[in-house]
C-alpha positions as a Python dict, from the first residue, in 0.01 Angstrom:
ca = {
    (1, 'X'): (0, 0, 0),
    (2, 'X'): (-9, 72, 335),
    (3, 'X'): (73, 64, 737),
    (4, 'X'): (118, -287, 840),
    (5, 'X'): (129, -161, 1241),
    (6, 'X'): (152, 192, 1410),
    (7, 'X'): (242, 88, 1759),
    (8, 'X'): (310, 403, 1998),
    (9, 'X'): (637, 275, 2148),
    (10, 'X'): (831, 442, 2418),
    (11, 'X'): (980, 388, 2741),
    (12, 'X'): (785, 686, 2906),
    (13, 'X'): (480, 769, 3073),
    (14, 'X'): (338, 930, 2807),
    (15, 'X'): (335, 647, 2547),
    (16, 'X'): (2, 505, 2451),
    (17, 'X'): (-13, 203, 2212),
    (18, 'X'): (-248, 171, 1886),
    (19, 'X'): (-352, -129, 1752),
    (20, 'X'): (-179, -331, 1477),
    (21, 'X'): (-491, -266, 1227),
    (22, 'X'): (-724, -32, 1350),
    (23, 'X'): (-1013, -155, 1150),
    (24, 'X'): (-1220, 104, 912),
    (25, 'X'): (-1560, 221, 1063),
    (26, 'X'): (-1866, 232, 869),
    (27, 'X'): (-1843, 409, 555),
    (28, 'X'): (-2010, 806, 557),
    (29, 'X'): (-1939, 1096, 438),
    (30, 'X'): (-1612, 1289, 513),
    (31, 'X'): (-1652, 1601, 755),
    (32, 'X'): (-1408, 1844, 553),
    (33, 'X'): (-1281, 1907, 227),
    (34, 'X'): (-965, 1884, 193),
    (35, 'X'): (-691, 2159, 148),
    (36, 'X'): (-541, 2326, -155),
    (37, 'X'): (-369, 2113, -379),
    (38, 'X'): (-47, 2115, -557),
    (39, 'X'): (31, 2470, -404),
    (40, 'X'): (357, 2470, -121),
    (41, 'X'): (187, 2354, 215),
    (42, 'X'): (120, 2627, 454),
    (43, 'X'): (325, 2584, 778),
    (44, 'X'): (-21, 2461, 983),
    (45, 'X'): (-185, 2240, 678),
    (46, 'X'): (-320, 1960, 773),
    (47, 'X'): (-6, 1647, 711),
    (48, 'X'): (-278, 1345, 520),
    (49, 'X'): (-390, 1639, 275),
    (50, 'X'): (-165, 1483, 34),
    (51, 'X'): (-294, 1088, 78),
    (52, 'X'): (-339, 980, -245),
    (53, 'X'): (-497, 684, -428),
    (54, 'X'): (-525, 573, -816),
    (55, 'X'): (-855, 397, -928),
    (56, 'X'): (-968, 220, -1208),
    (57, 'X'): (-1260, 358, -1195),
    (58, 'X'): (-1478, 288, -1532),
    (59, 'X'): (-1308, -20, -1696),
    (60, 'X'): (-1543, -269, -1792),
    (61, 'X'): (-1311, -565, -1806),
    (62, 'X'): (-1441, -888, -1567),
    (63, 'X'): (-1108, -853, -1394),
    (64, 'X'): (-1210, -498, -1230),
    (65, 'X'): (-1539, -463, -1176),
    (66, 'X'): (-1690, -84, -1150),
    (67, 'X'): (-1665, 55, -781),
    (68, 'X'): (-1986, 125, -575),
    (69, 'X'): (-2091, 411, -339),
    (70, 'X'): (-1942, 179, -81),
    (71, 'X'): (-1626, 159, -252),
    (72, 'X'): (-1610, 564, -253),
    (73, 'X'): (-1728, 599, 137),
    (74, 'X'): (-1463, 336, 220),
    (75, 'X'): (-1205, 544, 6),
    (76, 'X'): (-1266, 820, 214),
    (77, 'X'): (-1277, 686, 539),
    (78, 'X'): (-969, 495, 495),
    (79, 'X'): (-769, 860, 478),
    (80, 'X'): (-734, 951, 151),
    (81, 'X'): (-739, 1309, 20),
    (82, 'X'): (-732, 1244, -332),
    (83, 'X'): (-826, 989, -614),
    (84, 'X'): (-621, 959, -970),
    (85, 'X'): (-885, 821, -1235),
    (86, 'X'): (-911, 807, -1595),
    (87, 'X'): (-1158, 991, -1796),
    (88, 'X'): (-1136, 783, -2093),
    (89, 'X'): (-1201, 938, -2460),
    (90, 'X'): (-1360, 658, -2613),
    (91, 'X'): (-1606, 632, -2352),
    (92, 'X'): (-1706, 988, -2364),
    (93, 'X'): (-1689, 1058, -2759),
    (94, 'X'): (-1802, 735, -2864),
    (95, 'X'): (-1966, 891, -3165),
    (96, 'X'): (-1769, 1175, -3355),
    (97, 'X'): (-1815, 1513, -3234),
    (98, 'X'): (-2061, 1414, -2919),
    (99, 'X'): (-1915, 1436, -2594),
    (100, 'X'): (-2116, 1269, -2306),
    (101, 'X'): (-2021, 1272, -1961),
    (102, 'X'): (-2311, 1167, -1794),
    (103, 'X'): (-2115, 848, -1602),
    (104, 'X'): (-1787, 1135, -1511),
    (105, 'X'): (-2070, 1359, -1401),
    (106, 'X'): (-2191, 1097, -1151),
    (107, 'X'): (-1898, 1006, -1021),
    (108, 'X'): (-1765, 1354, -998),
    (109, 'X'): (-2066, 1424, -736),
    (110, 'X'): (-1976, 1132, -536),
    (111, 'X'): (-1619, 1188, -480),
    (112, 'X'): (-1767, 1578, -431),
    (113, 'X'): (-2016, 1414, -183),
    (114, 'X'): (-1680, 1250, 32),
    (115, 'X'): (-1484, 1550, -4),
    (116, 'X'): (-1234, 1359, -265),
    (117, 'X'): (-1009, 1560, -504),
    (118, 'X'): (-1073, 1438, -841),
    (119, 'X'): (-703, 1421, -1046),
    (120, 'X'): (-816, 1347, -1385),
    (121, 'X'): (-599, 1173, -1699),
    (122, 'X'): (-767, 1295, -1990),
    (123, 'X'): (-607, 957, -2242),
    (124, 'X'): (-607, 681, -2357),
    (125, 'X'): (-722, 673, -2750),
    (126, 'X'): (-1025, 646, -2919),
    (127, 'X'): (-1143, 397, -3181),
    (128, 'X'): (-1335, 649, -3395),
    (129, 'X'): (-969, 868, -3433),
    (130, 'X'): (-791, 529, -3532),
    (131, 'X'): (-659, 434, -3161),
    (132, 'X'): (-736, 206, -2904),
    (133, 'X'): (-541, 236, -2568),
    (134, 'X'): (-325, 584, -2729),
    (135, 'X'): (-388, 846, -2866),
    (136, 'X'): (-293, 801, -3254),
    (137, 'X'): (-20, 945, -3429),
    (138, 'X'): (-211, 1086, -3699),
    (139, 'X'): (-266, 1433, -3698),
    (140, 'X'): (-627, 1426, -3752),
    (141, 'X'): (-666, 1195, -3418),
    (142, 'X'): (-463, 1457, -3186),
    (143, 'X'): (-611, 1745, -3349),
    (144, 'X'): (-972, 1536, -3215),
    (145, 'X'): (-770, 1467, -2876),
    (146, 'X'): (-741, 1853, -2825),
    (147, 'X'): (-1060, 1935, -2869),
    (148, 'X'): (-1189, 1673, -2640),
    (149, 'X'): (-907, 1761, -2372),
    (150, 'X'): (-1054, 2095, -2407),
    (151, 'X'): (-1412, 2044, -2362),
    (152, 'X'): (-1342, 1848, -2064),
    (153, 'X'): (-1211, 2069, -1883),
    (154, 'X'): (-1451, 2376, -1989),
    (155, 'X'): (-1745, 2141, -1864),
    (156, 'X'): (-1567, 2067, -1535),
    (157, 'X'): (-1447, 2428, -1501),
    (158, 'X'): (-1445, 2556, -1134),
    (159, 'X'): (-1526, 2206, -972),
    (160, 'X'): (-1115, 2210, -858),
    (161, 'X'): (-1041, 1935, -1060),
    (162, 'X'): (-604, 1829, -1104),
    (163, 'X'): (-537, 1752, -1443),
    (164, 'X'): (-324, 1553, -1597),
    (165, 'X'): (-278, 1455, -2030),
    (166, 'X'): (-114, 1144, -2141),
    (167, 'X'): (-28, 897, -1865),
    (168, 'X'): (336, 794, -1927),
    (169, 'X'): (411, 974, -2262),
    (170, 'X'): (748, 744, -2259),
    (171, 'X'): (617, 429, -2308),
    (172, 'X'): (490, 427, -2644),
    (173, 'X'): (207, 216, -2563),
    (174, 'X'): (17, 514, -2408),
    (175, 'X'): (173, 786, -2647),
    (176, 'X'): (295, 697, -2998),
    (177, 'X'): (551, 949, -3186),
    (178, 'X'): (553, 1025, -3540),
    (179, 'X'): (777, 805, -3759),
    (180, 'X'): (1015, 1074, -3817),
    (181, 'X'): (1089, 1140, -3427),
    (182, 'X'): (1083, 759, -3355),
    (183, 'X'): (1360, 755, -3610),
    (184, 'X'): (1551, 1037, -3433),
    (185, 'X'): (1509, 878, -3074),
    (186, 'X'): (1415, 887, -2725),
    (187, 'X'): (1514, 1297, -2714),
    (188, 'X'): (1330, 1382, -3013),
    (189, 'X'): (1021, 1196, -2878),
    (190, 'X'): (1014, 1402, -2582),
    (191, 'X'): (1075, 1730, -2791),
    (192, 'X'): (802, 1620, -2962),
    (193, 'X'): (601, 1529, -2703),
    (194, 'X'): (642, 1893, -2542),
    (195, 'X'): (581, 2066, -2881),
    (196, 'X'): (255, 1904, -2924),
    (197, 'X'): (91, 1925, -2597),
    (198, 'X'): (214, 2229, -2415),
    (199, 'X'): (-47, 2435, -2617),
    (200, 'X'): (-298, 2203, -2516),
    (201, 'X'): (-200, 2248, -2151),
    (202, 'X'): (-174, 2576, -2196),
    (203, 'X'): (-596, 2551, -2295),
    (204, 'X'): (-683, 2345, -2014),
    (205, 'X'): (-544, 2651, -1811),
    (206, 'X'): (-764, 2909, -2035),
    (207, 'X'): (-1119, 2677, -2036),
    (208, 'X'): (-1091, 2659, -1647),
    (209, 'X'): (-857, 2892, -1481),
    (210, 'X'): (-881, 2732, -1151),
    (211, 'X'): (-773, 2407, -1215),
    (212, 'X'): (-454, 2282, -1191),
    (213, 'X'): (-244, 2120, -1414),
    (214, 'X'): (40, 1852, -1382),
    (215, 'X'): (287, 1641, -1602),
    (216, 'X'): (415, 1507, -1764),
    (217, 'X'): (337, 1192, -1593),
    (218, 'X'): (649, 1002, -1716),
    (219, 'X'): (718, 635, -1621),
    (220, 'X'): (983, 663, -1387),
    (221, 'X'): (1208, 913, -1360),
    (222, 'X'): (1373, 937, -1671),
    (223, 'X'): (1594, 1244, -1656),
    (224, 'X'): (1818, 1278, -2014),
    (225, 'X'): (1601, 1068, -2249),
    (226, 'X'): (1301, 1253, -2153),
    (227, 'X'): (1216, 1517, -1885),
    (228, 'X'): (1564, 1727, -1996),
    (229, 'X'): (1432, 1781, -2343),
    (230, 'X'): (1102, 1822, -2256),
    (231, 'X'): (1169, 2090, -2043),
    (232, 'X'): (1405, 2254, -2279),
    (233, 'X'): (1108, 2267, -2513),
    (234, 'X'): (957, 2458, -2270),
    (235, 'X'): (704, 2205, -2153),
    (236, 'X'): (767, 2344, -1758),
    (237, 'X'): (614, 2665, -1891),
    (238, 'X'): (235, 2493, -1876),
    (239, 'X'): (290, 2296, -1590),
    (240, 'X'): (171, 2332, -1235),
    (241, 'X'): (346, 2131, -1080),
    (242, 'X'): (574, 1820, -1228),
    (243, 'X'): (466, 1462, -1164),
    (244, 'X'): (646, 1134, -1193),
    (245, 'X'): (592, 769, -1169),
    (246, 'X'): (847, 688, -945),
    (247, 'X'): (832, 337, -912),
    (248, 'X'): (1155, 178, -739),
    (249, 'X'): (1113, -170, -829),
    (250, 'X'): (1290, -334, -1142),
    (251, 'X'): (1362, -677, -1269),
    (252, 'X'): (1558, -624, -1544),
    (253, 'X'): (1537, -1026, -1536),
    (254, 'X'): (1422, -1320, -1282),
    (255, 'X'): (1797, -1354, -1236),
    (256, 'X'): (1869, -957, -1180),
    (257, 'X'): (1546, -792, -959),
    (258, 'X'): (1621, -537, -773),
    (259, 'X'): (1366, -319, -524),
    (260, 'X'): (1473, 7, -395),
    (261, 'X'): (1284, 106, 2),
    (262, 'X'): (1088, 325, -48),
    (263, 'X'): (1357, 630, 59),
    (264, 'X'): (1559, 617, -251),
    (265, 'X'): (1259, 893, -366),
    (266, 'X'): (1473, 1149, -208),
    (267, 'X'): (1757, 1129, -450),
    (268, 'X'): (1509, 1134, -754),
    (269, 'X'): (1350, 1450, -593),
    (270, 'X'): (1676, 1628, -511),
    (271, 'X'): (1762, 1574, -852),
    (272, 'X'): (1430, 1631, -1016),
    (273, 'X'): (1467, 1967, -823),
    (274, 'X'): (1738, 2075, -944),
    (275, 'X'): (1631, 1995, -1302),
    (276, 'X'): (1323, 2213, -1283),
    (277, 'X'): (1488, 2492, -1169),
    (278, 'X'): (1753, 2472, -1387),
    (279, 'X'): (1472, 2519, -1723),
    (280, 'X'): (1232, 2768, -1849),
    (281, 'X'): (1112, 2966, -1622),
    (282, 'X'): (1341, 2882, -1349),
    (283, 'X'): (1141, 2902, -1108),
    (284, 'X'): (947, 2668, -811),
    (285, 'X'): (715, 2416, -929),
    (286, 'X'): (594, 2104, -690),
    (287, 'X'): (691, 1753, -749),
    (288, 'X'): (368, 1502, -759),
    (289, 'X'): (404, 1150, -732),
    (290, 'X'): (161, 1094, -963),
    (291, 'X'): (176, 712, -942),
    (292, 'X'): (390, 405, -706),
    (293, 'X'): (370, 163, -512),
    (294, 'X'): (489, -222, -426),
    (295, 'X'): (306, -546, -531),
    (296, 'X'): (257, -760, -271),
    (297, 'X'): (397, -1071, -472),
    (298, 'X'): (646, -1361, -447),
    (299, 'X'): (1015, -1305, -410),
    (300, 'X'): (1193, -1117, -595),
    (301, 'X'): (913, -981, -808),
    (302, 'X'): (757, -860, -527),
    (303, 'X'): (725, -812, -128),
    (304, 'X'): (504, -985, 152),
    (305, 'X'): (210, -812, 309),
    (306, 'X'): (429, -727, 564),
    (307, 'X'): (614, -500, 352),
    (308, 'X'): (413, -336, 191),
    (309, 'X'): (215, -225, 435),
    (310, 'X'): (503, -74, 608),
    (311, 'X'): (689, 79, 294),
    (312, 'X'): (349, 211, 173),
    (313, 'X'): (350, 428, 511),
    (314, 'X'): (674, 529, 474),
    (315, 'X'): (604, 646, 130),
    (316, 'X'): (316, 853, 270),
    (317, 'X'): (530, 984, 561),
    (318, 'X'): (801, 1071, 333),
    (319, 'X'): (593, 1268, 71),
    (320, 'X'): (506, 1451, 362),
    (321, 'X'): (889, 1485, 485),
    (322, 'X'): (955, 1640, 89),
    (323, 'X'): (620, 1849, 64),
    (324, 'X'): (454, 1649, -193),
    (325, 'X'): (111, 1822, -254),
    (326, 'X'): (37, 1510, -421),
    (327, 'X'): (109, 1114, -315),
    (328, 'X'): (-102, 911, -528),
    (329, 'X'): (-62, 527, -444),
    (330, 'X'): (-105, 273, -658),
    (331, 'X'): (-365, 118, -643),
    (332, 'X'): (-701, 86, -533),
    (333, 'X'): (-837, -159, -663),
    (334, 'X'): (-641, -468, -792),
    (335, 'X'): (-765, -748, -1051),
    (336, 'X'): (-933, -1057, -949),
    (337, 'X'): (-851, -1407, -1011),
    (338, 'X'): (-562, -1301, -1279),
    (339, 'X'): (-489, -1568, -1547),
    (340, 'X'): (-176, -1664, -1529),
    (341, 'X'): (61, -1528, -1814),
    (342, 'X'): (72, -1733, -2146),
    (343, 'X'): (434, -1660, -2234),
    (344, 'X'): (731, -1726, -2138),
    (345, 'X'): (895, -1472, -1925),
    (346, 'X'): (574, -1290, -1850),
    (347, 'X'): (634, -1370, -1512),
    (348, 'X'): (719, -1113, -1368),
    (349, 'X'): (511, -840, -1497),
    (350, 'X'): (221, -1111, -1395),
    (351, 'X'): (289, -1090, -1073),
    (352, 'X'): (379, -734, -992),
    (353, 'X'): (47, -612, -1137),
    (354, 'X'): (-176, -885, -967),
    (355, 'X'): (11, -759, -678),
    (356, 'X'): (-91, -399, -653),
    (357, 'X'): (-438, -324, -465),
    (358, 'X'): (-590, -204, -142),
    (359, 'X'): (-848, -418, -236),
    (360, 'X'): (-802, -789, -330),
    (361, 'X'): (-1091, -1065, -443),
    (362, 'X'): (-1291, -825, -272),
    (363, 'X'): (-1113, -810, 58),
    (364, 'X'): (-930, -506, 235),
    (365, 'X'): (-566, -583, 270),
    (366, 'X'): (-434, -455, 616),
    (367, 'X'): (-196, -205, 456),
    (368, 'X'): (-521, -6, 373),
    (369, 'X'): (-631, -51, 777),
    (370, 'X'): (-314, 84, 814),
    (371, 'X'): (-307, 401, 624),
    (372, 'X'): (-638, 458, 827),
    (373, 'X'): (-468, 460, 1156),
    (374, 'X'): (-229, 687, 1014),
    (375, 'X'): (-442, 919, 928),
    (376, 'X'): (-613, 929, 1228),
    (377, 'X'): (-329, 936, 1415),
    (378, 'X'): (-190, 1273, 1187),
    (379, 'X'): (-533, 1434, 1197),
    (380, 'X'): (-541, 1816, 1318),
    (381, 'X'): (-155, 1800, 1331),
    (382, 'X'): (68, 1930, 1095),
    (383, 'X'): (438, 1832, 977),
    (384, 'X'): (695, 2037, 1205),
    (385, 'X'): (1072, 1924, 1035),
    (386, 'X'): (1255, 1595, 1079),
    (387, 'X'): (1474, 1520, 1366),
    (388, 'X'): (1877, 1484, 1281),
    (389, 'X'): (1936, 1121, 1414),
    (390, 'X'): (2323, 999, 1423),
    (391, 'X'): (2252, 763, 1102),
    (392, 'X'): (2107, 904, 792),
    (393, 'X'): (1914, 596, 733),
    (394, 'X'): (1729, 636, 1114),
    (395, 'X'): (1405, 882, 1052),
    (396, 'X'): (1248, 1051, 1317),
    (397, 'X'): (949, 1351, 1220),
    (398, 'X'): (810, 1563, 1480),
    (399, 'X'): (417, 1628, 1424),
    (400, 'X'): (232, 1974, 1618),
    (401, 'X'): (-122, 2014, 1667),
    (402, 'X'): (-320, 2300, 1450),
    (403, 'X'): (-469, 2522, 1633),
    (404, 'X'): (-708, 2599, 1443),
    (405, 'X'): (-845, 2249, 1458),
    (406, 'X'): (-1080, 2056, 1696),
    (407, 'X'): (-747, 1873, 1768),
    (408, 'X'): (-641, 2060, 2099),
    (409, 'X'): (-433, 2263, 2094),
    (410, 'X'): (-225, 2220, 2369),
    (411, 'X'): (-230, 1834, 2301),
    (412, 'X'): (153, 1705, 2296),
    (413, 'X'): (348, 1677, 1996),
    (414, 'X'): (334, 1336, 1827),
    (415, 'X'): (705, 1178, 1692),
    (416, 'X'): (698, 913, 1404),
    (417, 'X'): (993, 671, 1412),
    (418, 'X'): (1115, 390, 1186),
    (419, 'X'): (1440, 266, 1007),
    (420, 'X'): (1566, 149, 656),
    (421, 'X'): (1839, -91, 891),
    (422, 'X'): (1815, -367, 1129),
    (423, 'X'): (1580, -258, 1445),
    (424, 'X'): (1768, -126, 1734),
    (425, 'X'): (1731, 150, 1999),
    (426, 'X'): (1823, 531, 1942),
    (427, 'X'): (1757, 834, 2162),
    (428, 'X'): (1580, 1132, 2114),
    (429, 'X'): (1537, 1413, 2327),
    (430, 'X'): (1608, 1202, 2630),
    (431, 'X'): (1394, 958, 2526),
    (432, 'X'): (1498, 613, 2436),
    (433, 'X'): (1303, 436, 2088),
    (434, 'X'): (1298, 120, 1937),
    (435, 'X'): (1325, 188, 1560),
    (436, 'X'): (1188, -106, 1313),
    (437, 'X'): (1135, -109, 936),
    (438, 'X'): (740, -73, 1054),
    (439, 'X'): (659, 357, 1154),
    (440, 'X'): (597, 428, 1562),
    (441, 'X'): (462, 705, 1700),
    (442, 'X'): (522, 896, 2013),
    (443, 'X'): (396, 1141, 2177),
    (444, 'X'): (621, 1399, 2336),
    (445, 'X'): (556, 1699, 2572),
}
């Protein structure tokens, strides 16, 4: 979800005025890889290295067809840095014991071949181990999980690949306790949880010693019933870095929805913060957004296009305002010509997933135009700090050319603008801006 408009808006000589949707050029290959992931940003690093984007990249369902070479070029050109897929267990043990990874090796090379950073979920079960979309409970099937978790990443080893285990261990759909800690309760799940799979983390570290690894992945941001006793089980202790699924839209009911813009991450990080380093081993670790976004759907399970163009920039600009080494956006690619639900009350969930998608019956939607002009607009400049404005909810972040880059040096700084209230005029510097809900840039001498 993207940039609906970056207009350069100022009242001085020096303001110069992009276009609501700069449109995406042809599809090629990306000049530069891009920088070290899920490490703290150096000072001059470049601010899109942490542009993210989830794909469903190898489901076979009519309602997401496979992506193309187009699909990848477009990917890249667009802006983004990264790409969250699946490598699904079923499809690479589908007999017992033989792992084949001839389609992930394919697709691997391409997203090599645009400079992509492949973050991989090793899930989802397998029907030989007795499980279909998770991983059984059975100790036979997660015994079968390991190894395959394992030979992953010792055949990927040194290719810089992000990995990730179970997507959203929480929701028992993707990971299912045993009966005795689904008596017990949310907190013994997550003990559980960490007990089982920090050893396997641990072995993703030892088969490929350059990768990097990140969890747990949770749905949302679920603080006491899960990440606390997680992380007192020690789970921090084989993590790089700690990702969440931060989304911050609810509807508890059709008569009680409720979306959150998208700044309400900072609380969850400030706290999420404080949480890791309050746990074994007390020390630093990165927060990923490993998955969010806004459906562009009907009121109140959703937002216009409008909307979620311009909260999917902010989300981008603020990952960048909190150092997030990862900002993974869901998603690419978003189903075509849903059926409509069957059951009462599916509502809802109907139309928040149809909603999600850069991509939609096989058209781009402009928030995806618009995460390409903001990349462009960021490129060879790196985040400086944000500005202190008189209201908390007014953002203003100031933007400096690397040196290092074929950006010039000496070019001015660049000043991105935009507010959570109603639009009105603050100054800055001397300089008078019209703040909207929609991100403006500046530049500045």
């Amino acid at each position: 979800m993207l940039l609906l408009a970056l207009f350069l808006y100022s009242q001085t000589a020096l303001t110069t005025e992009l276009p609501a949707f700069e449109p995406l050029p042809k599809p090629r290959t990306a000049k530069a890889p891009p920088a070290a992931l899920v490490t703290p940003a150096p000072a001059a690093a470049d601010a899109t290295q942490s542009f993210g984007v989830h794909v469903h990249a190898f489901y076979d369902a009519p309602l997401r067809p496979r992506l193309t070479e187009q699909d990848w070029a477009t990917i890249a050109q667009t802006g983004f840095k990264i790409v969250r897929f699946d490598v699904l267990w079923s499809q690479v043990e589908k007999t017992a014991g033989r792992y084949d990874y001839a389609a992930y090796d394919a697709l691997v090379a391409t997203l090599k071949k645009y400079h992509l950073c492949p973050m991989i979920i090793l899930g989802q079960g397998n029907p030989n181990y007795e499980g279909s979309n998770a991983v059984s409970r059975f100790t036979t099937a997660r015994q079968a999980y390991a190894r395959f978790v394992v030979q992953t990443a010792k055949h990927y080893a040194g290719q810089n690949i992000v990995w990730e285990l179970i997507n959203e261990p929480n929701d028992q759909g993707f990971w299912p306790p045993s009966l005795e800690a689904q008596a017990q309760g949310p907190e013994a799940i997550a003990r559980e949880y960490a007990r089982l799979t920090l050893p396997v983390f641990k072995a993703i570290k030892q088969a490929d010693p350059t990768s990097l690894v990140v969890g747990p992945s949770s749905q949302g941001v679920p603080y006491e019933m899960f990440l606390t006793p997680a992380f007192e089980a020690g789970l921090l202790t084989g993590l790089d870095a700690i990702a969440v699924h931060p989304y911050l839209i609810y509807a508890p009911s059709p008569e009680a929805p409720h979306i959150e813009p998208p700044e309400a991450i900072t609380d969850y990080i400030t706290r999420l913060n404080a949480l890791i380093k309050a746990h074994p081993p007390h020390m630093y670790k990165p927060v990923v957004l490993g998955e969010w976004g806004y459906p562009q759907a009907k009121a109140p399970w959703g937002v216009d296009a409008a909307t979620q163009a311009a909260y999917t920039q902010r989300q981008l600009l603020l990952g960048i305002l909190h150092k997030v080494p990862a900002n993974i956006i869901y998603d690419w690619n978003g189903p075509i010509n849903p059926n409509p639900p069957r059951q009462p009350g599916d509502e809802a969930t109907y139309l928040r997933e149809t909603g999600f998608g850069f991509v939609k019956d096989g058209q781009l939607q402009p928030a995806a135009h618009g995460v390409h002009t903001l990349a462009q607009a960021l490129k060879g400049y790196a985040f400086s700090h944000r500005i202190t404005l008189e209201h908390p909810d007014d953002y203003a972040l100031l933007f400096r050319p690397i040196a290092s880059s074929k950006t010039d040096a000496k070019a001015p700084d660049k000043l991105i603008v935009w507010t959570r209230r109603e639009p009105h005029a603050v100054t800055v510097a001397g300089q008078k801006y019209f703040l909207e809900a929609t991100p403006k840039f500046s530049l500045k001498k």
